[in-house]
FIVO-326244 format. One line per 8 residues: their letters; for each residue x, y, z of C-alpha. Coordinates in nm, 4 decimals. Layout:
N
A	X Y Z ~ ...
***
This chain:
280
XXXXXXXX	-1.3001 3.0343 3.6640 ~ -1.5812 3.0312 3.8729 ~ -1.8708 2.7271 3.8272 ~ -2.2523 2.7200 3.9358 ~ -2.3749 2.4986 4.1879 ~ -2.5075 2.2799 3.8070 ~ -2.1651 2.2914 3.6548 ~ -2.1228 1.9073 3.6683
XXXXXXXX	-2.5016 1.8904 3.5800 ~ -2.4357 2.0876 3.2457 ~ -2.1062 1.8657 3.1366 ~ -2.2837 1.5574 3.1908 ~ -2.5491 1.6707 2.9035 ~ -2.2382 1.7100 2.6585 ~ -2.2218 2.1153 2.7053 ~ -1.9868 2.3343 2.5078
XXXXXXXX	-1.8675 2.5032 2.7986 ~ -1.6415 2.8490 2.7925 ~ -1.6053 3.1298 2.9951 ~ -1.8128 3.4365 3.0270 ~ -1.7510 3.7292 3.2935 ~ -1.5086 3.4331 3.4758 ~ -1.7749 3.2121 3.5128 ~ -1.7153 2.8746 3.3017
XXXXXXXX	-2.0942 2.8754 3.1376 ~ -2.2621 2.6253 2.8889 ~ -2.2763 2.8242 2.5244 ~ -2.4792 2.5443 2.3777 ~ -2.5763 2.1900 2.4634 ~ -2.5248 1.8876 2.1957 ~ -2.8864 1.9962 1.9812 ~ -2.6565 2.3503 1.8709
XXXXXXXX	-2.7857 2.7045 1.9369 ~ -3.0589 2.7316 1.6587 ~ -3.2166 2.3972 1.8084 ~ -3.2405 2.5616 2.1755 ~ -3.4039 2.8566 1.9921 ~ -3.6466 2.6987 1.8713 ~ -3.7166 2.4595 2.1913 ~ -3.7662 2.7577 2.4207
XXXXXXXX	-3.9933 2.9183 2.1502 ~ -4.2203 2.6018 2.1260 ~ -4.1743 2.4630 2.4478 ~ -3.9942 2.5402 2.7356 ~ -3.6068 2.6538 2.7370 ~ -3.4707 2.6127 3.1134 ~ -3.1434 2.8269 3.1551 ~ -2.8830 2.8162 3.4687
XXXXXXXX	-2.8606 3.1785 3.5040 ~ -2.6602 3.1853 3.8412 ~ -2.3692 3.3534 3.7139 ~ -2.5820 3.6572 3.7762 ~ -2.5188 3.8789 4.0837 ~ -2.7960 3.8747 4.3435 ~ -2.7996 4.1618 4.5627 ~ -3.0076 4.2161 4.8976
XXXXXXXX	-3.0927 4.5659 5.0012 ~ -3.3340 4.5896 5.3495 ~ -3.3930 4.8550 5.5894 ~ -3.6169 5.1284 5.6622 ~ -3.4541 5.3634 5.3870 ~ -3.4023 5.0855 5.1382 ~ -3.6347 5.2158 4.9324 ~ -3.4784 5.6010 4.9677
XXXXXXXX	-3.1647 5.4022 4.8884 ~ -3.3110 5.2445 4.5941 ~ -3.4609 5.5307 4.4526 ~ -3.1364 5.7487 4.4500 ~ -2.9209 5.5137 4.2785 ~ -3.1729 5.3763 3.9984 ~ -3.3505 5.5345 3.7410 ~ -3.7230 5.3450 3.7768
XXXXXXXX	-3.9747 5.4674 4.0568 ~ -3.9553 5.2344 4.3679 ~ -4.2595 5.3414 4.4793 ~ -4.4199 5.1743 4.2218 ~ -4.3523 4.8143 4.3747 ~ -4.5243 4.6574 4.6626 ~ -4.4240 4.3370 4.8157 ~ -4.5092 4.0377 4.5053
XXXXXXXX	-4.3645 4.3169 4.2394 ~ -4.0765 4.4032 4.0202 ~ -3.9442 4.6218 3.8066 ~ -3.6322 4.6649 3.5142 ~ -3.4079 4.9669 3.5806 ~ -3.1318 5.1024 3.5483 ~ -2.8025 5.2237 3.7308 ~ -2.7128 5.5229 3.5514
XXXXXXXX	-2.4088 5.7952 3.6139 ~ -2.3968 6.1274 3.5743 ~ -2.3838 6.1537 3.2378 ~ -2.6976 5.9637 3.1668 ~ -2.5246 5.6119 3.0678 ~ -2.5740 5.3221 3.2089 ~ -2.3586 5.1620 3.4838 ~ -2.5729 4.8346 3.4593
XXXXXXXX	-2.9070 4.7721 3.3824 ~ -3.1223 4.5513 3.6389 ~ -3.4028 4.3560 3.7694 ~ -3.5535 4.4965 4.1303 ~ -3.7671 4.2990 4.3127 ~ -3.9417 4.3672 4.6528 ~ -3.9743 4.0922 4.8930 ~ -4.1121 4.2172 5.1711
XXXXXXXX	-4.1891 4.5614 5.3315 ~ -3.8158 4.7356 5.3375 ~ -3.6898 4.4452 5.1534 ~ -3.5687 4.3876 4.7950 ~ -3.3677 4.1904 4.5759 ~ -3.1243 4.3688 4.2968 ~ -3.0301 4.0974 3.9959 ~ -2.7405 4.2349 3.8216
XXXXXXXX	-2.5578 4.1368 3.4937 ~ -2.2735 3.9108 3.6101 ~ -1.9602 4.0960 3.4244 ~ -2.0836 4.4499 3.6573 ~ -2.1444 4.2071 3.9602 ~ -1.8310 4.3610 4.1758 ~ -1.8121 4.6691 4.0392 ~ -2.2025 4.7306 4.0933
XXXXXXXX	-2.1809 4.5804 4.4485 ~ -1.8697 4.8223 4.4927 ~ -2.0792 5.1242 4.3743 ~ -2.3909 5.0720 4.5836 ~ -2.1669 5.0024 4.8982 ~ -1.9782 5.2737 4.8802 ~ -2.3238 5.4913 4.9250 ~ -2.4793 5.2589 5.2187
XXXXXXXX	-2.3290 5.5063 5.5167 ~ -2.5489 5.7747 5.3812 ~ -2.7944 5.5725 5.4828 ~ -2.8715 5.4730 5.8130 ~ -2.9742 5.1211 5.8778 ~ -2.9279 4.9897 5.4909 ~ -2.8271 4.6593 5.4833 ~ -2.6452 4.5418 5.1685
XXXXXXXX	-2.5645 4.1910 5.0974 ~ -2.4631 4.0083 4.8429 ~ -2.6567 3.7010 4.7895 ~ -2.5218 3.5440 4.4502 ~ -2.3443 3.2278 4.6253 ~ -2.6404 3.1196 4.8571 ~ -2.9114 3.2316 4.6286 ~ -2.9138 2.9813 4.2805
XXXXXXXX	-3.0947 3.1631 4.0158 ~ -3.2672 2.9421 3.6745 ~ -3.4888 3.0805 3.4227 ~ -3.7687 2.8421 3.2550 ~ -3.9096 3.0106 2.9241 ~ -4.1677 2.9361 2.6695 ~ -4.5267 2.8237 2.6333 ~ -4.4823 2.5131 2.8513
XXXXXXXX	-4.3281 2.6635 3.0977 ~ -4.6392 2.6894 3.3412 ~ -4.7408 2.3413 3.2879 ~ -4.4065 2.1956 3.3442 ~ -4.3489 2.4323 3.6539 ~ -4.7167 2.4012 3.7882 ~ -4.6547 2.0241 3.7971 ~ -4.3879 2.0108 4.0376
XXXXXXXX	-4.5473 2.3027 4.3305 ~ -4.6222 2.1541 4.6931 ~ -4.6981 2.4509 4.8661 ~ -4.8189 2.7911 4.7671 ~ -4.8893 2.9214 4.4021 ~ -4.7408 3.0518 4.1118 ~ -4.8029 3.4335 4.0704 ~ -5.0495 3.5944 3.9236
XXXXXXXX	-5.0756 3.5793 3.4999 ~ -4.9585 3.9136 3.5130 ~ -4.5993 4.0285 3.3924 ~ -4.3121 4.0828 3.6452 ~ -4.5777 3.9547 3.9229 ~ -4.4468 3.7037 4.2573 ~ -4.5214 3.4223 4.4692 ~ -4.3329 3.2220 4.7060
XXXXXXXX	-4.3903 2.8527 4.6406 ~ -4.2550 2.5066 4.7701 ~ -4.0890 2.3127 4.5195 ~ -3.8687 1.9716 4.5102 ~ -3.8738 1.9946 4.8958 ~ -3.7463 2.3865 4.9503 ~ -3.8461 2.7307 4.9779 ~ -3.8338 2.9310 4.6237
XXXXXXXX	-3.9620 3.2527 4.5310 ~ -4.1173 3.2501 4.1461 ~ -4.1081 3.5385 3.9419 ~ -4.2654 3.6219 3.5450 ~ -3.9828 3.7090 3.3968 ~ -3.7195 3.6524 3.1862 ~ -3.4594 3.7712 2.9343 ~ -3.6493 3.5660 2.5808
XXXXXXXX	-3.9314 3.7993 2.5040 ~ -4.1787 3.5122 2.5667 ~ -4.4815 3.5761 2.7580 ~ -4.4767 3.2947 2.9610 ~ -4.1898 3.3180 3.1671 ~ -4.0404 3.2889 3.5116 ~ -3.7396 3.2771 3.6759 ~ -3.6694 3.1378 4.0489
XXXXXXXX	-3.4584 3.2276 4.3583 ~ -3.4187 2.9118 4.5221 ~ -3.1042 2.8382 4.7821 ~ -2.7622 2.6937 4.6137 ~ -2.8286 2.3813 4.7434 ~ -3.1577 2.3019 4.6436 ~ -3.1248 2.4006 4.2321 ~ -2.9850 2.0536 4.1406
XXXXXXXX	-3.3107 1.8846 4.2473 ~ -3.5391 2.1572 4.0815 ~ -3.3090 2.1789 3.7369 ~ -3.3484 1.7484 3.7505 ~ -3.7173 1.8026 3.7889 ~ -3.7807 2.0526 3.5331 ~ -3.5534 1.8445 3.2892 ~ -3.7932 1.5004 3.3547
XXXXXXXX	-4.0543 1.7057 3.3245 ~ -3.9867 1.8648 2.9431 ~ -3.7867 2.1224 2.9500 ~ -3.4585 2.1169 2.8028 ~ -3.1487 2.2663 2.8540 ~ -3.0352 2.6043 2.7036 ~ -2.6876 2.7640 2.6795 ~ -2.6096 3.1374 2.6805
XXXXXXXX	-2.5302 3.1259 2.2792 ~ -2.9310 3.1077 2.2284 ~ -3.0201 3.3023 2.5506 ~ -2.8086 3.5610 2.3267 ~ -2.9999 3.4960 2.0174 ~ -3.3853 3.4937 2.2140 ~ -3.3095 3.8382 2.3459 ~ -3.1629 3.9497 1.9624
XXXXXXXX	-3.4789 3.8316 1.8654 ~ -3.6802 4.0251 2.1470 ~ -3.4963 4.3435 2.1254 ~ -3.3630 4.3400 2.4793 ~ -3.0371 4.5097 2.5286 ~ -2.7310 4.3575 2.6317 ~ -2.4476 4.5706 2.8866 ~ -2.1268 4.5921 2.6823
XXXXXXXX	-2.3847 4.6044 2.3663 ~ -2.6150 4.8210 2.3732 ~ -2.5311 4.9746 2.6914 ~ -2.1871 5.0439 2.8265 ~ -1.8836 5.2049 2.5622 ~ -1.9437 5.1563 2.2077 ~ -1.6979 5.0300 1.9778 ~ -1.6138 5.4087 1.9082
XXXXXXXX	-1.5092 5.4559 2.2434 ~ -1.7799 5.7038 2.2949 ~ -2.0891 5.6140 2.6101 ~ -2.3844 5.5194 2.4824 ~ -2.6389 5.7322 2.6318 ~ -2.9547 5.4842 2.7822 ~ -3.2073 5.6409 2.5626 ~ -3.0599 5.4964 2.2324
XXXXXXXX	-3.2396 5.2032 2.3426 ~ -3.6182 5.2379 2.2924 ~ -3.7073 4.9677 2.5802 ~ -3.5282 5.1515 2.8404 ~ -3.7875 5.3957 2.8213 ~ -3.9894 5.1356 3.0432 ~ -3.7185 5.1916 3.3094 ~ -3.6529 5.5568 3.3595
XXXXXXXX	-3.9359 5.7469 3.5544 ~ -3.9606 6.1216 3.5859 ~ -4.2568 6.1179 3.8068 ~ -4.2590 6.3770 4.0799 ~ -4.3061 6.0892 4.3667 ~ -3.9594 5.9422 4.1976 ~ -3.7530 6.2731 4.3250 ~ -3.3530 6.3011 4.2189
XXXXXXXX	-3.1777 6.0702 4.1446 ~ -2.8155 5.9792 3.9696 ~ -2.8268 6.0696 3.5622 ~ -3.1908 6.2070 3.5784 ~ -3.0417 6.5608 3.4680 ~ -2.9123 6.4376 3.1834 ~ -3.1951 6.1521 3.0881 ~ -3.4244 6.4799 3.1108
***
């Protein structure tokens, strides 16, 4: 199985550990899943979320790219921004669902559910020739990804910035910041349903010192059992759940899930795109 760069970090603080999409994940630390619940709903729940896939998509027709193979309007973003969306075939179900964030002009970050990681990297590469000077890359072993959730979350993450500032009080807004000594970019969002929220891109080999910092400074450590349960609790779907094949064999169609209404666009500026047809 494959193991985060905070694997060792995670057994040392008496995880349950077990695999999930091949990656050998905490499920719940020695407090139990109803304990990290609760922790991330009255203070601040810090999750190692690198299993994820991390995509990188530059180039003067990223954004034509980008706006063919996902369902929510590119256009929409500017450089700070980001979006949820959706990868959706023909028949209006959903490949994956998503997290698109631009970096920079022409450049964007894709954050993908880590049991599609491959076969969504597969996908989108398979389309790059179409498009002249795309640049695809996938990101997921030099890029560390953590999540820090709940209503101490800014205080505790505040605390520790040397450079820059975090983003804007406004959801699914960016900054790039200096933290424990190395370049991160900061993000509000998340996967709980709490409002305060961010998650943070920082390189492989600098998460250890952040995930030791946010730890001494009151977070605590939360496995994927209650990540599972805050996003029950939120009504955020789950690929495989309430996306993907249901138990009756049968696709569910994207729609059957009222929040992906916030990533589908039909606006004119959006143009075709893969499953729009039959989202219509």
């Amino acid at each position: 199985m494959k193991q985060t760069r905070l694997h060792q970090r995670h057994t040392a603080l008496g995880a349950r550990m077990a695999d999930f999409a091949g990656w050998e994940m905490p499920i719940q630390y020695a407090g139990g899943i109803v304990a990290e619940h609760l922790a991330t709903r009255k203070n601040a729940g810090l999750f190692d979320v690198s299993h994820m896939g991390r995509f990188r998509i530059r180039g003067k027709k990223a954004a034509d790219f980008l706006q063919l193979f996902l369902t929510n309007n590119v256009l929409n973003l500017s450089p700070g921004d980001s979006q949820y969306t959706i990868m959706a075939n023909p028949q209006g179900g959903a490949i994956d669902d998503a997290y698109l964030y631009q970096l920079d002009t022409a450049d964007y970050l894709l954050v993908v559910n880590a049991s599609n990681a491959q076969k969504d990297f597969d996908y989108l590469r398979s389309h790059v020739p179409a498009f002249e000077g795309v640049l695809l890359e996938d990101i997921s072993e030099s890029l560390a990804m953590i999540a820090l959730q709940g209503p101490q979350s800014e205080m505790i993450l505040h605390k520790l910035i040397e450079g820059g500032a975090l983003p804007p009080k406004q959801r699914n807004a960016m900054s790039r910041v200096t933290v424990c000594g190395a370049q991160a970019t900061v993000a509000r969002t998340g996967y709980t349903g709490e409002p305060i929220c961010f998650e943070v891109f920082i390189a492989a080999e600098a998460v250890g010192s952040l995930w030791d910092a946010l730890l001494e400074g009151g977070a605590e450590p939360v496995g994927l059992g209650a990540r599972d349960t805050l996003r029950l609790e939120a009504g955020l779907p789950l690929y495989g759940h309430e996306f993907g094949v249901g138990p009756d064999g049968a696709e569910i169609g994207v729609l059957a899930c009222p929040i992906a209404r916030y990533a589908i666009s039909f606006d004119q500026s959006k143009g075709e795109y893969v499953g729009k047809a039959a989202l219509l």
